[in-house]
C-alpha positions in Angstrom: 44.5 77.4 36.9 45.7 80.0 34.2 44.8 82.7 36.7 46.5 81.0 39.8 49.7 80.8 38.0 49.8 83.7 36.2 49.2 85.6 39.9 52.1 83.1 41.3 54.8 84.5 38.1 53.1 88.5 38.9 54.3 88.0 42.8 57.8 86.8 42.0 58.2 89.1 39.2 57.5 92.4 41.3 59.2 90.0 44.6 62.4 89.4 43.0 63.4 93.3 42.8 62.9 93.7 46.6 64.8 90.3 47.3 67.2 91.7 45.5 67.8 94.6 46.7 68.0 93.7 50.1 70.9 90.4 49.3 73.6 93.7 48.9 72.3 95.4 52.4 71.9 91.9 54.2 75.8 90.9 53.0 77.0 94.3 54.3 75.2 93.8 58.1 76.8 90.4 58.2 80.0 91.8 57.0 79.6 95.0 59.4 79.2 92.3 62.6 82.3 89.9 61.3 84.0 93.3 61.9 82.7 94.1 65.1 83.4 90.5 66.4 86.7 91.0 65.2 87.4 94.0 66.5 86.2 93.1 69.6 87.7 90.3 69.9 90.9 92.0 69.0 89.9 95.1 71.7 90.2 91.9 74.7 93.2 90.7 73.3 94.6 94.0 73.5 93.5 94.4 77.1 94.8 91.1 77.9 98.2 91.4 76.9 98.8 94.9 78.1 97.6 93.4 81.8 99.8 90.6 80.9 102.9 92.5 80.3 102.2 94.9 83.3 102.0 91.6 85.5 105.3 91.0 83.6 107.1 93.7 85.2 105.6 93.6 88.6 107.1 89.9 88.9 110.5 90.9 88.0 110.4 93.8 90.2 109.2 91.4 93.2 112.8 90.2 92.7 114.7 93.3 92.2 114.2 95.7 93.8 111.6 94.1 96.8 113.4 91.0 97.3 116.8 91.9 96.5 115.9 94.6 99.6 114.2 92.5 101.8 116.9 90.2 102.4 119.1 92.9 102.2 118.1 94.7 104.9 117.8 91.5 106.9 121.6 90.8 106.9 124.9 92.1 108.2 126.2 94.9 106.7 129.3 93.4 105.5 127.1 90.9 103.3 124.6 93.2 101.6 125.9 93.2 98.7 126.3 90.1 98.2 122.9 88.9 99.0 121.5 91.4 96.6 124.0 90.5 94.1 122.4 86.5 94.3 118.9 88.0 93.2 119.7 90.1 90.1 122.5 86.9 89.4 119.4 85.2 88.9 117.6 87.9 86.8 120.6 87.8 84.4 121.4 83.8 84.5 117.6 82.5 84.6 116.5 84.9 81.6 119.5 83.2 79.0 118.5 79.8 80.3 115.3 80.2 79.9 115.3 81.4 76.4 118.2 78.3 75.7 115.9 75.4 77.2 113.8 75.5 80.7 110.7 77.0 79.2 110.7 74.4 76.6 111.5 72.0 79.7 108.8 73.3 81.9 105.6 74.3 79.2 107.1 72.2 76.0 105.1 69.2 75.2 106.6 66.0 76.8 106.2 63.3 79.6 104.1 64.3 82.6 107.4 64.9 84.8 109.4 67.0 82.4 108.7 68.5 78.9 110.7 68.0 75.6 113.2 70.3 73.9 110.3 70.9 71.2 110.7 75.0 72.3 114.7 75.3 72.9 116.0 78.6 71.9 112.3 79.3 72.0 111.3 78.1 68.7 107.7 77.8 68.0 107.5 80.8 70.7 106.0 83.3 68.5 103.3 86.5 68.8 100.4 83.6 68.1 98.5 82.7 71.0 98.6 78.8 72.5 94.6 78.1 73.4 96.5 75.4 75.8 97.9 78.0 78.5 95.6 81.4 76.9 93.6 82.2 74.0 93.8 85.8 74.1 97.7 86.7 74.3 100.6 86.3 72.6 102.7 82.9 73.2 105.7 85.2 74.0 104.0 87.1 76.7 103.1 83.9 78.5 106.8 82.9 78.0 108.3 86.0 79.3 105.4 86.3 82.2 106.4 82.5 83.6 110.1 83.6 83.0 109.6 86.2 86.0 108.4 83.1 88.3 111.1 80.4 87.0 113.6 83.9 88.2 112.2 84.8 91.6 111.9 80.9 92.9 116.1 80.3 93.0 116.6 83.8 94.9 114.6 83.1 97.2 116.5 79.8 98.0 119.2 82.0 98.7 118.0 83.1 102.1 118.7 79.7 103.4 122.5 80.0 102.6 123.3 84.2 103.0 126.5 85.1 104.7 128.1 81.7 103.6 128.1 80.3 99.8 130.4 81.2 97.4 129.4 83.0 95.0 130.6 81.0 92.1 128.7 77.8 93.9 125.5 79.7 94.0 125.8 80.4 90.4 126.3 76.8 89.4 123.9 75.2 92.0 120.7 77.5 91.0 121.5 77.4 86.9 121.4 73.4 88.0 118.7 73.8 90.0 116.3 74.9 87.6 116.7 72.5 85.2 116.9 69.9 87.6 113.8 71.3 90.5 111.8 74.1 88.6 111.6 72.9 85.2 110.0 69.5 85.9 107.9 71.0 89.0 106.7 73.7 87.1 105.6 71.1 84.3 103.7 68.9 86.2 101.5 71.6 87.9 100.8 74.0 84.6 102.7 72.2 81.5 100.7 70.3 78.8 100.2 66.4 79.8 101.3 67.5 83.8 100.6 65.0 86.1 99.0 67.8 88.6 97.6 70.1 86.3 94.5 70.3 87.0 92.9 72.4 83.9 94.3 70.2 81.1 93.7 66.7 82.9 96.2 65.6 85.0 96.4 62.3 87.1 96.2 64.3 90.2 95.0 67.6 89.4 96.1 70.2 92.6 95.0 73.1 92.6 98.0 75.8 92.7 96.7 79.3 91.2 100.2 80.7 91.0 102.6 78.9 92.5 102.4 77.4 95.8 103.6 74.2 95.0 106.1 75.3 92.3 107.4 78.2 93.8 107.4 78.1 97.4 107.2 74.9 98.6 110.3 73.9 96.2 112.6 77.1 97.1 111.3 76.7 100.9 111.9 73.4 101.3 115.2 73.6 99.0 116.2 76.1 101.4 115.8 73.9 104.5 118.7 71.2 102.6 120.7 73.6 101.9 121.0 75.5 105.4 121.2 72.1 106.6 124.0 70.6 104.6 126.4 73.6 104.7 125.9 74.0 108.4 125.9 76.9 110.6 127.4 80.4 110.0 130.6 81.1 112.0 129.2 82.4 115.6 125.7 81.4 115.0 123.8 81.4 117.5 126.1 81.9 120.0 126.6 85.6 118.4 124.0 87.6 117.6 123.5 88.2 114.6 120.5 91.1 113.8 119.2 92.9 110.3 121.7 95.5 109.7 118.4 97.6 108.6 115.2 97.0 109.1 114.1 100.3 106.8 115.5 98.3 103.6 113.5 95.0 104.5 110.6 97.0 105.3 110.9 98.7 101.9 111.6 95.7 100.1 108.5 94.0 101.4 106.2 96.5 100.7 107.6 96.1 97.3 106.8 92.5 97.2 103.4 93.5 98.1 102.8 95.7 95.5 104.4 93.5 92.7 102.4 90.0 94.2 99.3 91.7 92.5 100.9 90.8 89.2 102.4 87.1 90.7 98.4 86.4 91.7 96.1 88.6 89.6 98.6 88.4 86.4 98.1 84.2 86.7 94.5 84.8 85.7 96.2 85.0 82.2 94.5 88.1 81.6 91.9 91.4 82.8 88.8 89.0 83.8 86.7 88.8 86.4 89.3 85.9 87.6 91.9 88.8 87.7 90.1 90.8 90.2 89.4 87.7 92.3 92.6 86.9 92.4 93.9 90.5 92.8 91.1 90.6 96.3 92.3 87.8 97.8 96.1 88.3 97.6 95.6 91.9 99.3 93.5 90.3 101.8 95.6 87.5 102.9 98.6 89.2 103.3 97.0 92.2 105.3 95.3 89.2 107.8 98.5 87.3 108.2 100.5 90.4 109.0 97.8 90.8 112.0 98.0 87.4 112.8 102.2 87.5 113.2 102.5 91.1 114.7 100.1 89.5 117.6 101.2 86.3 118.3 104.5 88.4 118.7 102.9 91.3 120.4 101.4 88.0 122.9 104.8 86.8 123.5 107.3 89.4 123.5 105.2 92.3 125.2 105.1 94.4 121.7 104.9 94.3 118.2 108.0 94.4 116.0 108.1 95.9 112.6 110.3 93.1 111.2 107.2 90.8 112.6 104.5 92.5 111.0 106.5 92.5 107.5 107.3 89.0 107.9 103.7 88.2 108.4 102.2 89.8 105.4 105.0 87.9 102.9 103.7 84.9 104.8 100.5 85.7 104.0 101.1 86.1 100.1 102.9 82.9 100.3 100.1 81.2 101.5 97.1 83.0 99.4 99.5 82.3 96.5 98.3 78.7 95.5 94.0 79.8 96.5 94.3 83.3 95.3 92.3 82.5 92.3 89.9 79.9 93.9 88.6 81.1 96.7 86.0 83.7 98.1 87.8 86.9 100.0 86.8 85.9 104.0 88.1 82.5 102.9 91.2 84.6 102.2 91.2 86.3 105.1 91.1 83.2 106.9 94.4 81.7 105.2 96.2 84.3 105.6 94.7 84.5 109.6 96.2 81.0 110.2 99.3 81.4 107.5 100.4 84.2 109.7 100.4 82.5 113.0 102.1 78.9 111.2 105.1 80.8 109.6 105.4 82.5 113.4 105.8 79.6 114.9 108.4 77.6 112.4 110.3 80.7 112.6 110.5 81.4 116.5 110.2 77.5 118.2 110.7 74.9 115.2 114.0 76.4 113.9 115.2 76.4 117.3 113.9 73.3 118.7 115.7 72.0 115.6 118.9 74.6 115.8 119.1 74.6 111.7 120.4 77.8 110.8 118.3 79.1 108.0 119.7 82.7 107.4 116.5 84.5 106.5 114.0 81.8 107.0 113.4 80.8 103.7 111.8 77.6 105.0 109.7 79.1 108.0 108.1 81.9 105.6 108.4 79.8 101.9 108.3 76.3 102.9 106.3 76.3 105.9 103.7 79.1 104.1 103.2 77.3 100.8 102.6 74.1 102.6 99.9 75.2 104.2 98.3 77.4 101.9 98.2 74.5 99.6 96.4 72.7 101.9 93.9 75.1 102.9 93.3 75.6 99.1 92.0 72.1 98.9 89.7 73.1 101.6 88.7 76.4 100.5 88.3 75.9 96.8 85.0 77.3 95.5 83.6 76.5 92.1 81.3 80.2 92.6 84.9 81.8 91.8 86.7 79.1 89.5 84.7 76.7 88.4 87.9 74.5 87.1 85.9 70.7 87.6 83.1 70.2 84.9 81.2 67.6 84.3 82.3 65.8 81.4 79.0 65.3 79.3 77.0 68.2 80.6 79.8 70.9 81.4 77.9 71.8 84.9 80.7 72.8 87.6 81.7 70.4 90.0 82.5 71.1 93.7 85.9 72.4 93.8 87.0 72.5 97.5 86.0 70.5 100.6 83.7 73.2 102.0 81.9 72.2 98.8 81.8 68.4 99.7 84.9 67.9 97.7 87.2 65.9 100.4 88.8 64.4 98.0 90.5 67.3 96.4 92.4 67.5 99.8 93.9 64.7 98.8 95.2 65.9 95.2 96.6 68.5 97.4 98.5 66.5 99.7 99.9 64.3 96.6 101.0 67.5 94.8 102.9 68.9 97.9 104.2 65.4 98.7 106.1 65.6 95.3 107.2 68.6 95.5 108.6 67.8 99.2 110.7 65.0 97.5 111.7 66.5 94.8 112.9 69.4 96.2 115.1 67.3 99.0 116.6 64.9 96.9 116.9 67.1 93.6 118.7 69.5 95.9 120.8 67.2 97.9 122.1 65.4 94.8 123.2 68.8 93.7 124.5 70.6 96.9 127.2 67.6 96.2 128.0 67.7 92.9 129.1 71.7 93.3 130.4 71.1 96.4 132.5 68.5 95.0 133.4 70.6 91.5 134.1 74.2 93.1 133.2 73.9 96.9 130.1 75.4 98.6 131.3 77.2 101.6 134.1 80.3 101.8 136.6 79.8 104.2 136.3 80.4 107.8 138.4 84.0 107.6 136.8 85.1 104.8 132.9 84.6 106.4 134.0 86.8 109.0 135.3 89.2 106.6 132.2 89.5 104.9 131.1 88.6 101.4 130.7 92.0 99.9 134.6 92.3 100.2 136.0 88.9 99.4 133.3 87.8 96.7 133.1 91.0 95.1 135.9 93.4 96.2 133.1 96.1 97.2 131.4 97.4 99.9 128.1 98.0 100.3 128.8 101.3 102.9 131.9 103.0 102.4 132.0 105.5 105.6 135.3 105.9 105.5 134.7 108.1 102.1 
């Protein structure tokens, strides 16, 4: 027994050196990994928010200059200006009231209409990241990235009312309207607690990537009221009434191409996999849809028309916009295929079967696309890109789409586009009267014929003369 122990004591004795030697070279491996993890970690964050901010500045440029241009180009000369001078209105009005209270109305904690006024003047808006909306970039570069999308979705409304609304009255009625349309739209799809969202548990969780729903079905459909309370421009349609250049529009949608990578790819939230998706999809859409409007024109008309083929490939974004980062690229192509050929047909036979005088066809392209591509995103949904439904107790994706078996998401759809249908008309009807009544909506008669570059703004947008 003497011998046993006295062996057990010799082993520890010459042991305990070794052992402790090595605690020193063991603490600095798992202090040389906590580094790496750090620094990793710190190397995707990095990544993240430089994508992030590049997305940033492709949004706001989808406003000014691609779609300050595009509907430039798309009306008479005596109005350019004017049109133009609605979308970078909105880049300077939407940015203060943003920082004052919509963000905190539209991501702020709150109901699941609306949120609070937890985040006005953007406190609590910091450089920390929100694991909520994404883990991996500031909380200010989220705000400012959803700022570009809460400035883009009012100018596009006015399409619906070029050549026709006071100035002053577009000011008031888009400040209004995003507080009283966006805000709470914009909530219930992607704020905390939304009814629709459908990756924090929503009651109806629809599926809109990056803005179907939010974006274009409430400026498209907004657009549709509005062109149909203030009536028709002076001479429409008995006068025609054609772009005053096509070479602006054409530049300004190409533009709006470009810059829809950072609307789609940029709502991945940052450089992933998800990006890329997103980023292959958009591209394909919009280059289907423009082939699916320059020929049903091309099958009608005897030729195509570069106006068409432009046309098509923004109706192609708008309709990819809401799937673009859930669903595979021929699925894609297939939106954008029957997106193309839709918007064609609102524009040329349901806007004159109806005789509503929507200026640049806001609704036909915004309204008309969105709707659908919501729709088809419901159908086309596919948990191999974005697997957003798990299984509560087991985390295994769920079916995301009906192509999957997943009927029922069609529905979710349906109810998120329902809302935003009635939100949008009654938000914007409610409104169109209050402005109207406080500074009046529509110039005078002589003054419309006179253009809107000199009588809003005292300029011109082509001085020949010079």
């Amino acid at each position: 027994m003497r011998r046993y122990i006295f062996s057990v004591l010799l082993g520890l004795t010459l042991c305990c050196p070794v052992l402790v030697a090595q605690t020193p070279a063991a603490a600095s491996t798992s202090d040389r990994l906590s580094k790496l993890e750090a620094q990793v970690a710190q190397a995707q964050s990095s990544a993240d928010n430089a994508w992030m901010l590049t997305s940033s500045a492709l949004v706001l440029m989808m406003t000014g200059p691609g779609l300050a241009l595009f509907y430039g180009g798309l009306v008479r000369k005596k109005n350019v200006l004017s049109v133009m001078m609605q979308s970078f209105a909105m880049m300077a009005i939407i940015t203060v009231l943003w920082a004052l209270v919509n963000y905190s109305l539209a991501f702020g904690p709150g109901t699941s209409f609306i949120g609070g006024l937890h985040n006005v003047f953007l406190r609590g808006v910091g450089l920390a990241p929100d694991p909520d909306y994404a883990a991996t970039i500031p909380l200010q570069t989220f705000m400012i990235y959803q700022l570009m999308f809460a400035i883009i979705t009012p100018a596009l409304v006015t399409g619906a009312f070029a050549e026709r609304m006071k100035f002053s009255a577009m000011a008031l009625f888009l400040t209004l309207w995003s507080i009283v349309v966006y805000s709470p739209m914009a909530h219930m799809v992607w704020g905390k607690g939304g009814l629709l969202n459908a990756s924090l548990g929503g009651r109806f969780p629809t599926l809109d990537f990056a803005g179907g729903t939010v974006v274009h079905i409430t400026s498209g459909v907004s657009a549709l009221v509005c062109a149909l309370y203030l009536g028709k421009r002076v001479g429409y349609p008995r006068e025609a009434m054609p772009p005053h250049s096509v070479v602006l529009s054409f530049i300004g949608a190409c533009l709006l191409w470009v810059g829809w990578f950072g609307f789609n790819a940029g709502s991945a939230l940052g450089s992933s996999p998800l990006a890329t998706s997103a980023f292959v999809n958009t591209h394909f859409g919009a280059a289907a849809a423009a082939l699916s409007w320059a020929l049903a024109e091309w099958i009608r008309n005897g030729k195509p028309s570069a106006l068409g083929a432009i046309s098509g490939s923004v109706a192609g974004l708008v309709a990819i916009t809401p799937a673009a980062g859930f669903v595979q690229p021929f699925s894609a192509i297939l939106i954008g295929l029957i997106a193309g050929a839709f918007c064609y047909f609102m524009v040329i036979k349901v806007k004159s079967w109806f005789g509503y005088d929507d200026s640049l066809d806001a609704f036909g392209v915004h309204g008309a696309g969105g709707t659908i591509g919501a729709i088809l995103t419901g159908i086309f949904a596919s948990s191999l890109i974005n697997p957003i439904f798990k299984d509560a107790k087991t985390g295994t994706p769920l079916p995301s789409g009906a192509i999957e078996g997943n009927w029922h998401q069609v529905g979710n759809q349906l109810v998120g586009v329902a809302i935003a249908w009635v939100i949008s008309i009654v938000g914007t009807l409610v409104l169109l009267k209050i402005v109207d009544v406080i500074v009046g909506l529509r110039v005078a008669p002589d003054d419309e014929v006179e253009g809107l570059d000199l009588t809003q703004h005292g300029e011109e947008g082509y001085d020949f003369a010079s």
